[in-house]
C-alpha positions as a Markdown table, in Angstrom:
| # | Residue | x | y | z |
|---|---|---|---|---|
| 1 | Unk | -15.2 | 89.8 | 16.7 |
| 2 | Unk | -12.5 | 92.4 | 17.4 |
| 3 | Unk | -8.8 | 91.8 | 17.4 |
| 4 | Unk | -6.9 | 93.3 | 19.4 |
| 5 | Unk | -2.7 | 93.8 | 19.0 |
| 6 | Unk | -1.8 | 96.8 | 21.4 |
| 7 | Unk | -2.8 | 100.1 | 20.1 |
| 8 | Unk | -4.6 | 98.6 | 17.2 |
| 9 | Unk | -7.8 | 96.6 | 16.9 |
| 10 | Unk | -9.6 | 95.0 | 14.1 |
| 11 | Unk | -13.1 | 94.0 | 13.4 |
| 12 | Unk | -13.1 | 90.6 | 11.5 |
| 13 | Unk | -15.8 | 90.1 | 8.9 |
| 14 | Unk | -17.3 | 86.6 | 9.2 |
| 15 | Unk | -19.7 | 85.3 | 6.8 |
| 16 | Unk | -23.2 | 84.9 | 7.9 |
| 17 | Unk | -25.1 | 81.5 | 7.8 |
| 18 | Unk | -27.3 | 83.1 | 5.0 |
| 19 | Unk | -25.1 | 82.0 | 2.5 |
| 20 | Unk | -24.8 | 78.4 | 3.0 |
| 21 | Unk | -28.1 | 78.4 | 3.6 |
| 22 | Unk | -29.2 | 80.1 | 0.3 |
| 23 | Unk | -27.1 | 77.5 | -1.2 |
| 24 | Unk | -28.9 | 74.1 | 0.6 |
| 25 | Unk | -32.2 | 75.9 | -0.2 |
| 26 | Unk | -30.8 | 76.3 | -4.0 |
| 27 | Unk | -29.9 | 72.4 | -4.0 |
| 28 | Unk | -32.7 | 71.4 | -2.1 |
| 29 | Unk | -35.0 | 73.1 | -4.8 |
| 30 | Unk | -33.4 | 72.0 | -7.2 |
| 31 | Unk | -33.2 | 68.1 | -5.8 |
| 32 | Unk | -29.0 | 68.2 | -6.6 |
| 33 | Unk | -26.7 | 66.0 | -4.6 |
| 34 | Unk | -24.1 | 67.0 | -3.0 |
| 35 | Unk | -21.9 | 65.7 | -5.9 |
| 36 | Unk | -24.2 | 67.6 | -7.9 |
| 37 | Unk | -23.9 | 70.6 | -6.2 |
| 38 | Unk | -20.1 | 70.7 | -6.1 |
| 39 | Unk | -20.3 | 70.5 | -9.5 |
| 40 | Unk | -22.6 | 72.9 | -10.2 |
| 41 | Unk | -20.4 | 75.2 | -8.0 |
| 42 | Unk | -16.7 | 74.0 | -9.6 |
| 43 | Unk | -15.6 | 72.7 | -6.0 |
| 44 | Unk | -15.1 | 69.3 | -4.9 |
| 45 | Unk | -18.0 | 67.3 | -3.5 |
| 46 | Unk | -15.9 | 67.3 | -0.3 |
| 47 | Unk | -15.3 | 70.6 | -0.1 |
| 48 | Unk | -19.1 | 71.8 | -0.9 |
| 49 | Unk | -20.0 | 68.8 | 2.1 |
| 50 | Unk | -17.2 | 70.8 | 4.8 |
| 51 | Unk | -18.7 | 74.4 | 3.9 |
| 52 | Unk | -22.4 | 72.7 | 4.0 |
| 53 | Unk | -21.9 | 71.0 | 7.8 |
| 54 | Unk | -20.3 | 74.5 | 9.1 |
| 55 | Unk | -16.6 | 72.7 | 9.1 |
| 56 | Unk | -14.9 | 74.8 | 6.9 |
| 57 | Unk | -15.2 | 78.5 | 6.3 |
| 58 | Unk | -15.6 | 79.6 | 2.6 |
| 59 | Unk | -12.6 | 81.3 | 1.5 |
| 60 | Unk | -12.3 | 83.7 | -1.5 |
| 61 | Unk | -12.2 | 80.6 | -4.2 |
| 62 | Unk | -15.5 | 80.0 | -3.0 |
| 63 | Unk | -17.2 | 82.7 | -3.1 |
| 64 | Unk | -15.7 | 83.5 | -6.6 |
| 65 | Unk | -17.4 | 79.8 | -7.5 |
| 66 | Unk | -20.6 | 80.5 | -6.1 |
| 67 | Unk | -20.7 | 84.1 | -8.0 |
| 68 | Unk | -20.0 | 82.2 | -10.9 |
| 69 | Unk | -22.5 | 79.5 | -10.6 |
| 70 | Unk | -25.2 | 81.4 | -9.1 |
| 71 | Unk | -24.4 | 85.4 | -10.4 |
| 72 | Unk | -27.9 | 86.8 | -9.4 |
| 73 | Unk | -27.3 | 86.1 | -5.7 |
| 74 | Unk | -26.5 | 89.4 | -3.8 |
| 75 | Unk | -23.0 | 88.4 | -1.9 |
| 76 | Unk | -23.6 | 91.6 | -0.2 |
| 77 | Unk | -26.4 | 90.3 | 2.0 |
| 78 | Unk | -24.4 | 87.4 | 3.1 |
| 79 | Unk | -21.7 | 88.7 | 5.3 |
| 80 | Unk | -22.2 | 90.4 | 8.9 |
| 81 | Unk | -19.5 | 92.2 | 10.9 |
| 82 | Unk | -19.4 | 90.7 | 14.3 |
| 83 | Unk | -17.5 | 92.7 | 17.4 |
């Protein structure tokens, strides 16, 4: 998506579904709640449940808590630049 403010326009870098669905693959695997998940991940279950059902976007707390919980994932592969 590209913003656009008179002379200057900027390209807004959305995360991709991969993620979240890296992480219900990762809990699904692993047969975790969603309580169980959250606090795996340092969130709250209601959080986690938002993020999972596509109602919240993940902000930077999250991503640090998935990083931490899961450090072998490649964060890189989960964000896409979308004009």
């Amino acid at each position: 998506m590209v913003l656009t403010n008179g002379d200057r326009s900027v390209t807004l870098v959305t995360m991709s579904d991969g993620l979240i669905a890296e992480l219900v693959r990762i809990q699904r695997e692993r047969d975790w709640s969603d309580r169980e998940m959250a606090e795996h991940l340092g969130v709250s279950r209601s959080m986690w449940s938002l993020v999972k059902a596509g109602l919240r976007q993940p902000g930077a707390k999250f991503l640090r808590a998935v990083k931490r919980a899961f450090p072998y994932l490649d964060m890189n592969l989960f964000f896409s630049s979308r004009r």
